[in-house]
N, C-alpha and C positions, 0 to 999 in steps of 0.2 A: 432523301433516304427514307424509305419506309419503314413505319414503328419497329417491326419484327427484325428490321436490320439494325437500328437502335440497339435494341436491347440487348441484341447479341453483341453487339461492338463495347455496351456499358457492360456484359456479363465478363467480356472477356480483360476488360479493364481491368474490373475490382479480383478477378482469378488471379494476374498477371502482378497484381498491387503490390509494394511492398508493405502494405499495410493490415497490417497482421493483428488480430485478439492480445491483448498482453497476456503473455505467457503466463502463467501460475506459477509463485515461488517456493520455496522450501521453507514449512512452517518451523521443521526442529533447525534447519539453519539461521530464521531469524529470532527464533527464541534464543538464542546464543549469540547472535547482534545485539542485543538487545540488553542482553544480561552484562555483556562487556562494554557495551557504548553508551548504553542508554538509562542505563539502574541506578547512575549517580542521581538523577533528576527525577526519574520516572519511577513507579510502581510500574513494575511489567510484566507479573506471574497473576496468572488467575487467582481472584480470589483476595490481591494485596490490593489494599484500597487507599494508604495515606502512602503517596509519592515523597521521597526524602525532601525535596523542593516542595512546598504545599503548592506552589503556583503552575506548578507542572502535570495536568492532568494524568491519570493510571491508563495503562494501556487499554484496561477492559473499559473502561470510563470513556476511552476516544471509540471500542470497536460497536458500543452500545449507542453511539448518537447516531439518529436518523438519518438515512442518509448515505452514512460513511461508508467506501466502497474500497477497493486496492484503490482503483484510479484517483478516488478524491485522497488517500491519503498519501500517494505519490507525489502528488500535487503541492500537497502540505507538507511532506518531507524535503519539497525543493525548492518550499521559496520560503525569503529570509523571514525569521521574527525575532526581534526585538530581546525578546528575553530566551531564545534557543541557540546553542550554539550552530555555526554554517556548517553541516554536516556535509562530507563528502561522500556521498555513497556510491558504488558501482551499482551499475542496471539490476544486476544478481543481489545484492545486496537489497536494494531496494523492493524487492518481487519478495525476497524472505521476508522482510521484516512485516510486509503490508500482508502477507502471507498470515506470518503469528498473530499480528491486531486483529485483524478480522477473524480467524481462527477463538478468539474469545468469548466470541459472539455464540460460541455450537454451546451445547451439553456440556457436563463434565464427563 
């Protein structure tokens, strides 16, 4: 197979792919996850810096570490710890929430 046929047989792959960008979620939907599910443990409003749990990082506290992306916090929203409860989240659920944290990170 010659390169130029390659490429076009790998272009037409990744076109065809189910593999898709994570979609971008709804900020004001996961500040309202967040306020309901997560505010027992969490600091989750800009701004609120002592989490009722002290062992519980603030939401703006998790969107300001280096690094932290939607996908690395999806990541961390779905595997167990110790001290969090197993959250069940839906896909939707999960794009808002990782949505709002990182949202922390802009301007006021």
């Amino acid at each position: 197979m010659s390169r130029s046929a390659g490429l076009l047989v790998l272009l037409g792959l990744l076109l065809t792919s189910p593999l898709r960008a994570q979609e971008a979620g709804d900020a004001r939907s996961g500040q309202a996850l967040a306020r309901g599910v997560c505010a027992a443990c969490h600091a989750v409003t800009k701004g609120q810096t002592n989490s009722p749990d002290p062992n519980a990082p603030s939401f703006e506290r998790l969107a300001h570490v280096p690094g932290m992306t939607a996908l690395a916090l999806t990541v961390a929203l779905q595997t167990s710890h110790a001290t969090m409860p197993n959250l069940m989240l839906s896909p939707d659920e999960l794009r808002d929430v990782t949505a709002y944290i990182t949202s922390l990170r802009e301007g006021p």
